[in-house]
C-alpha positions as CSV (number, residue, x, y, z in Angstrom):
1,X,0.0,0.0,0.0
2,X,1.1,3.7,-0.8
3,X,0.2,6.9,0.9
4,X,0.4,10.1,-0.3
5,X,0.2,13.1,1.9
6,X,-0.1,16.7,1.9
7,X,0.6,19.9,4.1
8,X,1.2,23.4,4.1
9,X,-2.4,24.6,2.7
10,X,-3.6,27.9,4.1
11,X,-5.1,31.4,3.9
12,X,-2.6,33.8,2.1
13,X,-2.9,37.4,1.4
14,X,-2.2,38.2,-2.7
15,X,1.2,39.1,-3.0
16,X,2.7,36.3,-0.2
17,X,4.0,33.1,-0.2
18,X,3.0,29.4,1.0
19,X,5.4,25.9,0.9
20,X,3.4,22.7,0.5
21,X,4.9,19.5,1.3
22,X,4.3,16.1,0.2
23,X,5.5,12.9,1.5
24,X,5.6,9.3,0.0
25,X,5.4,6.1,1.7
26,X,4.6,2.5,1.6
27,X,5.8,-0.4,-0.5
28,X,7.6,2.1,-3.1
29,X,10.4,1.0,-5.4
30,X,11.2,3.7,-6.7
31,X,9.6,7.5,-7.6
32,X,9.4,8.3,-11.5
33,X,7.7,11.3,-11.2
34,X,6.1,13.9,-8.3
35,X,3.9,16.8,-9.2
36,X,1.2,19.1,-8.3
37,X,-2.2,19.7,-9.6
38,X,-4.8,21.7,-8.9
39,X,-8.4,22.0,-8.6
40,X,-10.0,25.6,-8.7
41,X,-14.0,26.3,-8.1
42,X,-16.0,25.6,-11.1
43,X,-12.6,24.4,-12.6
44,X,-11.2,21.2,-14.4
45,X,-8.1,20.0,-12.3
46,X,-4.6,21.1,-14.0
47,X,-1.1,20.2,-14.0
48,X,0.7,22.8,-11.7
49,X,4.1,21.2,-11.8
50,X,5.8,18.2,-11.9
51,X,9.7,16.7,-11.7
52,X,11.5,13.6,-12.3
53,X,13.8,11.3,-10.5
54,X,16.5,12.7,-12.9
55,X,15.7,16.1,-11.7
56,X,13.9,18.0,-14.7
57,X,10.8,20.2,-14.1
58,X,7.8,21.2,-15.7
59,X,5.3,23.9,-15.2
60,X,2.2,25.2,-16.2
61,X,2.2,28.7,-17.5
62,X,0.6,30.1,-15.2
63,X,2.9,29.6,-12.7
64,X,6.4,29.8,-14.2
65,X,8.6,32.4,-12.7
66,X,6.6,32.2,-9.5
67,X,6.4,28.7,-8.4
68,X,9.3,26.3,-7.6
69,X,8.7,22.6,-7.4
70,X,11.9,20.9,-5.4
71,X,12.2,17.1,-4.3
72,X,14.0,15.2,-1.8
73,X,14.6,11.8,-3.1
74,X,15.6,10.1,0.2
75,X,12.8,11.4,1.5
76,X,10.1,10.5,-1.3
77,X,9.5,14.0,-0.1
78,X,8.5,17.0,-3.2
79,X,7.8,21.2,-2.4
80,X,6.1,23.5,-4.2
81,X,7.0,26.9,-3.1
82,X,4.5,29.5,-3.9
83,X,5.3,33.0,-4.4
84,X,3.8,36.0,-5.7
85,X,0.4,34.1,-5.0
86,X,-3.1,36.1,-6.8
87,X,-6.1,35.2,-5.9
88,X,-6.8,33.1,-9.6
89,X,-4.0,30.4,-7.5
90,X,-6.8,29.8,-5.0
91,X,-7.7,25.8,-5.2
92,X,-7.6,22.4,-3.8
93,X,-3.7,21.4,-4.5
94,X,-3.2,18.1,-4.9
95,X,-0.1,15.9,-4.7
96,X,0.6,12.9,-7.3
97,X,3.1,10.6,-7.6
98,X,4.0,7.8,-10.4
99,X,5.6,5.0,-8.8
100,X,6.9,1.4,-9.2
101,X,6.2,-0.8,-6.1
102,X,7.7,-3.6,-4.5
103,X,6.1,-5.7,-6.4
104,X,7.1,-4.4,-9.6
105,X,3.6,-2.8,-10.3
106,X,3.5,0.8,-11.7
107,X,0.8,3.4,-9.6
108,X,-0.5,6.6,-10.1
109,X,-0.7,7.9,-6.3
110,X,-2.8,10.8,-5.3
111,X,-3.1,12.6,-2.2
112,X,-6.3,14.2,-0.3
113,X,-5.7,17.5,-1.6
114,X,-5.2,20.6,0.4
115,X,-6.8,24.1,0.2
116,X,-4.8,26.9,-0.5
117,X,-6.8,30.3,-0.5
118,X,-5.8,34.0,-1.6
119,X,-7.4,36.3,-0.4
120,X,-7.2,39.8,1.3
């Protein structure tokens, strides 16, 4: 079994910043790839940013310049540091993770999801 869980969610004035966390545990092989997504009201849920076990990054466009997405491998651990945060970033932010288990079987992981809010 593998468990994926957030924290770091918050109210944020516009302007300010938030870290989110995201740990990985369980019967895990090895980590291919850790992102974030995101979930706004009335919204379809969107790729926020994601990285590989080689290190490479992607992020949506909405983000770039503003948000960095960091990972700590020995600690199946990924960050997403929010800066600059406008109110449009308000959502649900939710952790995924594509990994290979013990048993050689290949996952698509999500966590719970938490709320990040902007708002004066």
């Amino acid at each position: 079994q593998v468990r994926v869980v957030e924290s770091g969610g918050g109210l944020v004035q516009p302007g300010g910043s938030l870290r989110l966390s995201c740990v990985a545990s369980g019967s895990i092989s090895r980590i291919h790839v850790m992102g974030w997504y995101r979930r706004a009201p009335g919204k379809q849920r969107e790729l926020v940013a994601d990285t590989t076990s080689s290190g490479s990054t992607n992020y949506a466009d909405a983000v770039k310049g503003r948000f960095t997405i960091t990972r700590d491998n020995a600690k199946n651990t990924v960050y997403l540091q929010m800066n600059s945060l406008k109110p449009e970033d308000t959502a649900v932010y939710y952790c995924n993770v594509k990994i290979t288990t013990s048993s050689l079987l290949y996952l698509e992981v999500w966590g719970q999801g938490t709320l990040v809010t902007v708002s004066s």
